[in-house]
TORROBA-883086 format. One record per residue (C-alpha): residue number from 1; residue in one letter; x, y, z. Coordinates in nm, 4 decimals, always signed. Layout:
<recs>
(NUM, 'A', (X, Y, Z))
...
</recs>
This chain:
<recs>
(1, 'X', (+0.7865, -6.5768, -0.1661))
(2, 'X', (+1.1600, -6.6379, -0.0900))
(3, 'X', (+1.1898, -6.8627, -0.3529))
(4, 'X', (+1.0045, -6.6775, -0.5947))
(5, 'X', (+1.2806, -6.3765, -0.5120))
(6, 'X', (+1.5952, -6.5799, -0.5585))
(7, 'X', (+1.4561, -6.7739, -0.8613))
(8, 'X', (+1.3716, -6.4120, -1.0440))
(9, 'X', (+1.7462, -6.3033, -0.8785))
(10, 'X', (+1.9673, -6.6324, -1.0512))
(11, 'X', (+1.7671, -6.5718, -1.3743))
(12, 'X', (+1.8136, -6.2544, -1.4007))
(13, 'X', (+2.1863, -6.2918, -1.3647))
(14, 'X', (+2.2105, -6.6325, -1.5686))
(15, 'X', (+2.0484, -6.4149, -1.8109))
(16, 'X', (+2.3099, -6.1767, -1.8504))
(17, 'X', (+2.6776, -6.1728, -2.0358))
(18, 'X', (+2.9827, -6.2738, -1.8640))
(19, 'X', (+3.2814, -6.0441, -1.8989))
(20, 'X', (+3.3119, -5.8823, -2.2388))
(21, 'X', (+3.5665, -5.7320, -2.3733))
(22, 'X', (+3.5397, -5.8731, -2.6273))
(23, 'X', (+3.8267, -5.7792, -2.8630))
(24, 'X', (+3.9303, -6.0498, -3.1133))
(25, 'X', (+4.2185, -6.0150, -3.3882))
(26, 'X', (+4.1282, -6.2396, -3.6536))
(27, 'X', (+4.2428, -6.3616, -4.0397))
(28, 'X', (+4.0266, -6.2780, -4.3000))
(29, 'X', (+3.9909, -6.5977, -4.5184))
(30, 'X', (+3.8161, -6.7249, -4.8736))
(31, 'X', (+3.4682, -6.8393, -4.7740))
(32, 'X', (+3.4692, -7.0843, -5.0918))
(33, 'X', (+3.7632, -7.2209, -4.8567))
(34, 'X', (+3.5830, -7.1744, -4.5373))
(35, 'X', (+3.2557, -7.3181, -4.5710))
(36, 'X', (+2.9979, -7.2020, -4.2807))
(37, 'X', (+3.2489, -6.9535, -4.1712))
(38, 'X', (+3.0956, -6.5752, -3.9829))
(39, 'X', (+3.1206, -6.3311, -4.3223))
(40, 'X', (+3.2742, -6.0269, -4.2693))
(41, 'X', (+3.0312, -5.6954, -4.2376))
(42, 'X', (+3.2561, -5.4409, -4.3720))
(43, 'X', (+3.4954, -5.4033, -4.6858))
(44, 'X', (+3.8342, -5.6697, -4.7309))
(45, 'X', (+4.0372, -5.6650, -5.0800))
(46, 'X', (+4.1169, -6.0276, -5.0983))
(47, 'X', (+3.8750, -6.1966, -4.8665))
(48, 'X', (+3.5327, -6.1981, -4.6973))
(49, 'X', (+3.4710, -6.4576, -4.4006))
(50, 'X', (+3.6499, -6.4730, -4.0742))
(51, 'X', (+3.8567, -6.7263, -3.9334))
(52, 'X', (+3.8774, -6.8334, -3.5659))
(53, 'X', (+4.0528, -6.5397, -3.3217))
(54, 'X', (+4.4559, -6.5815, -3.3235))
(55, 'X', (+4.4057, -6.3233, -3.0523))
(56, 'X', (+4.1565, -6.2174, -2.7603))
(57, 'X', (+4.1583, -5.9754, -2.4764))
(58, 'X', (+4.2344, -6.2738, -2.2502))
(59, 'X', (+4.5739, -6.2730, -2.3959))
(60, 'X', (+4.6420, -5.9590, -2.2842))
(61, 'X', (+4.8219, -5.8782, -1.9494))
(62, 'X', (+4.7752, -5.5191, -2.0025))
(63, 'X', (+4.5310, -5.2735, -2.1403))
(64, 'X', (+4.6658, -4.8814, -2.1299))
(65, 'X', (+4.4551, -4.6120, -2.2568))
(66, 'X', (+4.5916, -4.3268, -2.4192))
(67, 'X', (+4.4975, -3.9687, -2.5459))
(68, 'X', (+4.7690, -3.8451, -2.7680))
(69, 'X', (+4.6071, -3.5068, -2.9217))
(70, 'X', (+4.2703, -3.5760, -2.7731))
(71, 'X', (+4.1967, -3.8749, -2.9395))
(72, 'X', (+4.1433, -4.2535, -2.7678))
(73, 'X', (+4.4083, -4.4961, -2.8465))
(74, 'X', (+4.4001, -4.8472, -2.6719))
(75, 'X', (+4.6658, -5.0850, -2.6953))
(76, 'X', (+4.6943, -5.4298, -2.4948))
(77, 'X', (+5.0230, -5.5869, -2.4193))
(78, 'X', (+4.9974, -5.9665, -2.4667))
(79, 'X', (+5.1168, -6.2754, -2.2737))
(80, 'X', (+5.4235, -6.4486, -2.3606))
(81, 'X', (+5.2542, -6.6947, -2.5245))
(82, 'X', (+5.0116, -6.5043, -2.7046))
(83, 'X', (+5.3178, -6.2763, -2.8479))
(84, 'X', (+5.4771, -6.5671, -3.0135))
(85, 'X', (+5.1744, -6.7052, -3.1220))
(86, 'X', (+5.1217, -6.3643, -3.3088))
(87, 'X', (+5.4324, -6.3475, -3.4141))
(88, 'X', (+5.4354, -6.7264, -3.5540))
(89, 'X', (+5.0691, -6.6574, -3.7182))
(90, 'X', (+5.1720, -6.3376, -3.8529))
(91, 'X', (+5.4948, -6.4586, -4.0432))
(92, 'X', (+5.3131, -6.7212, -4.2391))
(93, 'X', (+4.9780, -6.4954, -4.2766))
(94, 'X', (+5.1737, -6.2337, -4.4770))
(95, 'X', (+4.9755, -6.0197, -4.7595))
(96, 'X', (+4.6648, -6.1600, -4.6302))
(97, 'X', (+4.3839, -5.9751, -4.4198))
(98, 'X', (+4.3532, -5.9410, -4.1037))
(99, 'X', (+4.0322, -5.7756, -3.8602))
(100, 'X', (+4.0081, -5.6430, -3.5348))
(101, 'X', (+3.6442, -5.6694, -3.3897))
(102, 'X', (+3.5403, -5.5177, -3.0646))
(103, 'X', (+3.1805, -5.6468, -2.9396))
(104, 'X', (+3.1830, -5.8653, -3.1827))
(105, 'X', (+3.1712, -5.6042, -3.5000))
(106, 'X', (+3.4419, -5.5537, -3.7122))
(107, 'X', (+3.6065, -5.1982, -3.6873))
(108, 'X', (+3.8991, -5.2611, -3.9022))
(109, 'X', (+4.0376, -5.5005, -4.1450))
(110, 'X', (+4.4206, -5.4173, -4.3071))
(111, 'X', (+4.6762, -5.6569, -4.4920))
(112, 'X', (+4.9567, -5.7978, -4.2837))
(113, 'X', (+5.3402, -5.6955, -4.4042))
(114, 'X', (+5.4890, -5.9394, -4.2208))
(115, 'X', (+5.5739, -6.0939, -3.8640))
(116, 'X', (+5.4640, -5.8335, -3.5653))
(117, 'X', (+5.7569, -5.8453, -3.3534))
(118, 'X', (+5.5988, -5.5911, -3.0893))
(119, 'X', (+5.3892, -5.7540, -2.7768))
(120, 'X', (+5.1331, -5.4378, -2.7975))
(121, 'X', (+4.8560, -5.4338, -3.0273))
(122, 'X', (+4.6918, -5.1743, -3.0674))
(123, 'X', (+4.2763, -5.1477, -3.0765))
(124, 'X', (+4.1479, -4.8412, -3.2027))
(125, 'X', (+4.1403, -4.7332, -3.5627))
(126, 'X', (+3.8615, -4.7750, -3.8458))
(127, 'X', (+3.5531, -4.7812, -3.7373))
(128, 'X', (+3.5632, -4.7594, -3.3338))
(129, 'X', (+3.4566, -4.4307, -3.2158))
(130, 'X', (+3.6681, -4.2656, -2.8943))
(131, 'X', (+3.3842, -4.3247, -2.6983))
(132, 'X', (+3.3610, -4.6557, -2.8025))
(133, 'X', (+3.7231, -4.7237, -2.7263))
(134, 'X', (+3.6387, -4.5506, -2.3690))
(135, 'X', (+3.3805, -4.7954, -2.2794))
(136, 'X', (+3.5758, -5.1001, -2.3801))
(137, 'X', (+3.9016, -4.9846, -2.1439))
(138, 'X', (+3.6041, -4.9084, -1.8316))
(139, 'X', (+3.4902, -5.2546, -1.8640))
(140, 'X', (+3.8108, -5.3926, -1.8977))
(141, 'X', (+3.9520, -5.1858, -1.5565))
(142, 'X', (+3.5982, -5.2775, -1.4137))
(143, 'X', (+3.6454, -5.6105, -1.4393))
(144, 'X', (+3.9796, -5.6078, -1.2351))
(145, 'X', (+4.1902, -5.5691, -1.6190))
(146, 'X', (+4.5531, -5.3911, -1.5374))
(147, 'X', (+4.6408, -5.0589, -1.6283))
</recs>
């Protein structure tokens, strides 16, 4: 009976997701250039497939959660690394599309003006609801993420 217990217990649990926060920033690309690459659920000007993440919620060192005039606006600070990496990806990725995804869906795709110089990026706009901006921050802080 023990056994039957702690096999039904390590299923259940190897059963369910790992940590996920899962916020990604990624490049919009040609998918006549990208063969087999994830297309793009909601509306780009130039492009419609997505490239690998530049960016993840493991880069970040921060996440603060902010309610300027009621409203839910997250923003992570990024790594070192991660900010140059940005930076560097951003410069050479100029006038091209870009996406933000949280849980995997895309909430918001824009075209980037040029090198981000800043180390917070912030992860609300389009189409992420307040709430759902709440319940990525809880899981974040749940999960032992900094304020």
């Amino acid at each position: 009976m023990r056994s039957v217990v702690t096999a039904a217990f390590l299923m259940a649990f190897s059963a369910a997701p790992a940590f996920a926060v899962d916020v990604e920033f990624r490049p919009v690309v040609d998918c006549a250039t990208h063969p087999g690459a994830e297309h793009l659920a909601i509306y780009s000007p130039q492009a419609h497939c997505l490239a690998p993440a530049v960016v993840t919620e493991k880069d970040f060192v921060r996440l603060e959660r902010l309610r300027p005039g009621g409203g839910t606006y997250l923003r992570g600070k990024l790594t070192e690394a991660a900010h140059l990496r940005f930076y560097d990806f951003t410069l050479h990725h100029r006038f091209r599309p870009m996406a933000l995804l949280v849980d995997g869906r895309p909430t918001r795709v824009w075209e980037v003006g040029g090198p981000v110089q800043s180390n917070w990026l912030g992860i609300t706009g389009g189409y992420l609801s307040d709430r759902e901006a709440d319940q990525v921050a809880d899981r974040y802080y749940a999960e032992g993420g900094r304020h």
